[in-house]
C-alpha positions as CSV (number, residue, x, y, z in Angstrom):
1,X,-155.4,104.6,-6.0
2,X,-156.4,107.1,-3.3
3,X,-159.2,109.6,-3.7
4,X,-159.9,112.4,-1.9
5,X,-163.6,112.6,-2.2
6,X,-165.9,110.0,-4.2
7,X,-169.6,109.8,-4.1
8,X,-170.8,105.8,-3.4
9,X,-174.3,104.7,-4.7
10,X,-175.1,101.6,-3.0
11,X,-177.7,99.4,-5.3
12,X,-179.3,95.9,-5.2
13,X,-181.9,93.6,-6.7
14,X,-183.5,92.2,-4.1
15,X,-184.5,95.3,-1.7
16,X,-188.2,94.1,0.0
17,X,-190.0,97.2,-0.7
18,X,-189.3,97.5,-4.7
19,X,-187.2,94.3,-6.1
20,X,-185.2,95.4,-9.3
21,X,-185.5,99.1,-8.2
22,X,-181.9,100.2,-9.6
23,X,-182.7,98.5,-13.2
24,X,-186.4,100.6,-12.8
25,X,-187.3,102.3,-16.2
26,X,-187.7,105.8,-16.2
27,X,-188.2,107.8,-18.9
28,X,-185.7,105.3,-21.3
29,X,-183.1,104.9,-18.5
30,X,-182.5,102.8,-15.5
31,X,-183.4,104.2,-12.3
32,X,-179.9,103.8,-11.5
33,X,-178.6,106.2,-14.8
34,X,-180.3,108.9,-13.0
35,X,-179.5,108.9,-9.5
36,X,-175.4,108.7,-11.2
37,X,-176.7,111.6,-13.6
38,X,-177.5,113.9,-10.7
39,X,-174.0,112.6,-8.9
40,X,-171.4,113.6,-11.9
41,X,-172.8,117.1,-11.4
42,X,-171.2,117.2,-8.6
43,X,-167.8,115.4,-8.4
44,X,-166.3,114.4,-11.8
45,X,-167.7,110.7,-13.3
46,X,-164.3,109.1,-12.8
47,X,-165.5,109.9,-8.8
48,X,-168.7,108.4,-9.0
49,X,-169.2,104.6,-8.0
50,X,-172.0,102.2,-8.0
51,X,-171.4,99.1,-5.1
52,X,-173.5,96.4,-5.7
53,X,-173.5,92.9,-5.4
54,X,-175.6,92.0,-8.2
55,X,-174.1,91.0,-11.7
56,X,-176.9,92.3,-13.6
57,X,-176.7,95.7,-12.3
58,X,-172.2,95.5,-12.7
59,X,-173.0,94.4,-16.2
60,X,-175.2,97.5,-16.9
61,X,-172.7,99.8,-15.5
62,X,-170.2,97.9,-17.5
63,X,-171.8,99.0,-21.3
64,X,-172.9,102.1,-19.9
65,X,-169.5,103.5,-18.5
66,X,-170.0,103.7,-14.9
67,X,-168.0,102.8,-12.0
68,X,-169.0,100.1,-10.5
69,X,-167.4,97.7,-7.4
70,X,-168.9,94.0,-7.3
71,X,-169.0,93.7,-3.3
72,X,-169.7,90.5,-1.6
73,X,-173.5,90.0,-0.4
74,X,-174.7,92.8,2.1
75,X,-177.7,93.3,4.8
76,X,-177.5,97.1,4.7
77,X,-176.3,99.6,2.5
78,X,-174.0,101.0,5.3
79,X,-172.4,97.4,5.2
80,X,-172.2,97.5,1.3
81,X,-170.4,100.6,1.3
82,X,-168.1,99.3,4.5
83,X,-167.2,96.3,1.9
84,X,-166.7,99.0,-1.0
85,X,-164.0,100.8,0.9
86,X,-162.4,97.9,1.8
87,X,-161.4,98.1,-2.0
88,X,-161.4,101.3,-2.9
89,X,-160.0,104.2,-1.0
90,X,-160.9,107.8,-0.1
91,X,-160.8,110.8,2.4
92,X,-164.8,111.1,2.1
């Protein structure tokens, strides 16, 4: 399937500067739930992906209904959306 304009949220575990980040608590929801809340305001949820390479965090998108694309490991979140369009295609 070909999109014509998705919005990508790159997410993982193990960043240095706040480990588990995307799984965060706040306010009774992942960190991640929010930052995809604010996103299906703008482009419709079927539009919205998470790219991560971390099972925990595809397993909460899993229950919770969000997109979500299991890339291979990354170094940058440039990279992890590189290896995200590799599978999934759009315009922008």
């Amino acid at each position: 399937m070909n999109f014509k304009q998705i919005i990508v949220i790159p997410a993982r575990m193990k960043g240095t500067r706040l480990p588990g980040k995307p799984l965060l608590d706040i306010m009774g929801k992942p960190m991640i739930w929010h930052v995809w809340n604010i996103c299906v305001k703008v482009l419709k949820k079927e539009h919205v992906f998470i790219a991560t390479e971390d099972q925990e965090i595809y397993d909460y998108c899993l229950i919770s209904n969000i997109k979500c694309v299991l890339t291979e490991s990354a170094n940058t979140a440039i990279e992890r959306i590189k290896l995200f369009s590799d599978k999934i295609k759009a315009d922008a």
